[in-house]
N, C-alpha and C positions, 0 to 999 in steps of 0.2 A: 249755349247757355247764356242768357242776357243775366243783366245787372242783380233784377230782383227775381231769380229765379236760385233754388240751391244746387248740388250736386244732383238730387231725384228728378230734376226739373221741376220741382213743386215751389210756387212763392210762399216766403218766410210770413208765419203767421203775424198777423195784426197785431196779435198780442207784445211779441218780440220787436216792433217796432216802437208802440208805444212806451214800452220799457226804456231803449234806446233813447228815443225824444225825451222822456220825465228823467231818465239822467244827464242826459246830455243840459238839461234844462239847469235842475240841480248845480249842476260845474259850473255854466254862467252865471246863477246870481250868487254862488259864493266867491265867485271870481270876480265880479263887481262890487260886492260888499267887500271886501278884502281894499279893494281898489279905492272903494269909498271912504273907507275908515283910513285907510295910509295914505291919501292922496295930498295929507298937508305935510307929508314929511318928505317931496320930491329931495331937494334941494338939500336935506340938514344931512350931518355924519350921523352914522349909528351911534348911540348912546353906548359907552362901554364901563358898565357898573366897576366900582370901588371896589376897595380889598374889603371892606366892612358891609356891602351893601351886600338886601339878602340873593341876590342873583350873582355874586362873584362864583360862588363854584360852579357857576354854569357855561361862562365864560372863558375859563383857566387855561384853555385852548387855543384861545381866538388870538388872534393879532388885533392890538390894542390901535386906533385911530392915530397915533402918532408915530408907531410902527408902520403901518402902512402911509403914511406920508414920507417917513424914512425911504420906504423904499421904493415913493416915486421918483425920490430924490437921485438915486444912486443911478450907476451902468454897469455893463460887465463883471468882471469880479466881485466885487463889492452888492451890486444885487443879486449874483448869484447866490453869494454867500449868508445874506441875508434872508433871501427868499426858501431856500435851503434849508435852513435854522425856523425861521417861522412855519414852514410845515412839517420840517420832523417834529417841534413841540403840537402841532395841531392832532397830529398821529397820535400822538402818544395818549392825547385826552379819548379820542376815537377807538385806541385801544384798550384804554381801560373801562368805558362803558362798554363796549362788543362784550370783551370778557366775563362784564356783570351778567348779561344778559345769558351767555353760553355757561355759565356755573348756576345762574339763577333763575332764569326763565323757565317757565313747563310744557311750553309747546315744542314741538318737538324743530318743526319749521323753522322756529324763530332762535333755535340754538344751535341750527345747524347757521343759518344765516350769519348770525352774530358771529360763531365759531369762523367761519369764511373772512367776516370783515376782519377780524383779529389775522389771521393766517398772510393774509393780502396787504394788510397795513403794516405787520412787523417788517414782510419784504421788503414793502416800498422804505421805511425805515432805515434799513439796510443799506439798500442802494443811496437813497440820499446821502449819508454816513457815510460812504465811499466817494459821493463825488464830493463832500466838504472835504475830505481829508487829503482829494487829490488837487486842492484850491487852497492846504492848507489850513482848515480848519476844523472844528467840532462842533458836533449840534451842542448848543449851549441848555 
């Protein structure tokens, strides 16, 4: 069996190639528009909204740009324990959208998903909370 031949030995219709090419097509120019629109922001930090701005509760999760400066700062224990801490609270944001979605959503796929990311993130949760506490400390 060569390349463009299938299991039957018959070549993949025409059709199913062009399909192929006008997506594959699709991905690149929304991948260079993406690329165009962001290409003057190489160089700046991310923008991390206020407690007042209307995109704070979007963010509630993230590690704020002076936190992650924090913790280019640190080594060893000290970024452990920080690093630690900044992703147990990121969990927790990730946990509580999952959850929306597996009590709220109506597809069935997307609740079982959701259900998953909630079940996998309270783990990892866990664990984390274990190695803070064996360092001494708590997610904050």
């Amino acid at each position: 069996m060569t390349d463009s031949t299938n299991a039957q030995g018959r070549k993949p219709a025409f059709g199913r190639w062009l399909i192929a090419a006008a997506a594959a097509l699709v991905v690149l120019v929304l991948a260079l528009s993406f690329l165009a629109v962001n290409s003057h922001r190489n160089d700046t930090a991310i923008d991390v909204p206020t407690a007042d701005s209307a995109d704070a509760g979007f963010t509630r999760d993230m590690a704020t740009n002076t936190e992650l400066a924090r913790l280019g700062t640190l080594n060893g224990r000290q970024a452990e324990i920080l690093y630690l801490q900044l992703m147990y609270y990121h969990h927790m944001g990730g946990v509580d959208m999952a959850r929306a979605c597996a009590r709220q959503c109506t597809v069935p796929q997307e609740r079982k998903l959701a259900q998953g990311m909630v079940d996998a993130q309270q783990s990892e949760m866990e664990l984390m909370a274990g190695l803070l506490k064996e360092r001494g400390s708590a997610p904050r």
